[in-house]
N, C-alpha and C positions, 0 to 999 in steps of 0.2 A: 489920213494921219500916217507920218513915217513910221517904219519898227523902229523900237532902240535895242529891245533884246530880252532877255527871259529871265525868269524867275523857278531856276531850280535846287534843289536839294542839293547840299554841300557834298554827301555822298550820293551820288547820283546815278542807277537807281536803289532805291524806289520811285524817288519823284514826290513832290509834292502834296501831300493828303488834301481832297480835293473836298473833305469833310469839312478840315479845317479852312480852308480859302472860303468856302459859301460863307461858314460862320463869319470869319471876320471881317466878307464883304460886309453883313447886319450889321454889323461894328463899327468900322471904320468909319470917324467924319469927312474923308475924300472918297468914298467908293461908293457907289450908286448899281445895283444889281437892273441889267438891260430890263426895262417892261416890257410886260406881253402886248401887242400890240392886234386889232382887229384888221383881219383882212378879206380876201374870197381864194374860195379853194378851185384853186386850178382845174380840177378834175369836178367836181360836182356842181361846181358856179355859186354852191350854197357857204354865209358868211363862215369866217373862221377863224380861231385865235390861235394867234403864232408866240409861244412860249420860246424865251431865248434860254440856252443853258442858262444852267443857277451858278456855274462858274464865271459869268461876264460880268464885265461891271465897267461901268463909266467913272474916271476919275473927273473929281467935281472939284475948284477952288474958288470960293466966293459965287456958287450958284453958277459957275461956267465949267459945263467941260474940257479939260486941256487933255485928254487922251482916254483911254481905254486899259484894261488889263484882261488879257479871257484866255479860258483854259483851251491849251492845246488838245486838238481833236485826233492827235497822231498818235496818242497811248501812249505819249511821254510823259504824264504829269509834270506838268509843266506850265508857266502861265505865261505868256506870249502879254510883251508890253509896247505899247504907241503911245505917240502923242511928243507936245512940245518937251524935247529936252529936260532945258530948266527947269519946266516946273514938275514935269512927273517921276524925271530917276530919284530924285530925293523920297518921292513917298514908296517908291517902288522897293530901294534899300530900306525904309521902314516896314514895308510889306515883308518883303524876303526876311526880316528879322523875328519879323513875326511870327514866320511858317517854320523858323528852323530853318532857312535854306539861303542861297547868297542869290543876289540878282547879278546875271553878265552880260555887260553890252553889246552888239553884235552891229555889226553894218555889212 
């Protein structure tokens, strides 16, 4: 999926509360929180379950994924956005309104 760009805090920092993002991941009818998923551990060969941050989330419209939103692991507070254009900036400026914060497009 392409980047389009971030979703940070208007005054920026602090960054994003990364409290409130999980929360409204639960919330949101476009946002789907990454599943744990079963796998094998590298190192010991024995099964294992790979837990995604609780800041990821798949954006979902009509049962299809058109992008992603996940929290930056750089200690920006911040939430790193993909996916088609058209369909994800629109929720992402509803995202960002949500958090108190603006979304800016990057390329």
């Amino acid at each position: 999926m392409a980047f389009l760009g971030a979703i940070t805090a208007a005054a920026d920092p602090p960054g994003i509360d990364l409290g409130r993002w999980t929360e409204l991941i639960g919330k949101h009818p476009h946002l789907v929180a990454f599943p744990a998923r079963e796998g094998v551990n590298p190192f010991t060969r024995g099964a294992y379950t790979y837990r995604a941050h609780p800041g990821d989330a798949h954006v979902v419209i009509d049962g299809v994924e058109v992008g992603t939103m996940t929290w930056a692991m750089d200690g920006t507070n911040r939430i790193a956005v993909d996916g088609d254009a058209r369909l994800v900036e629109a929720i992402a400026v509803e995202v960002a309104s949500e958090l108190g914060g603006i979304y800016r497009r990057e390329w």
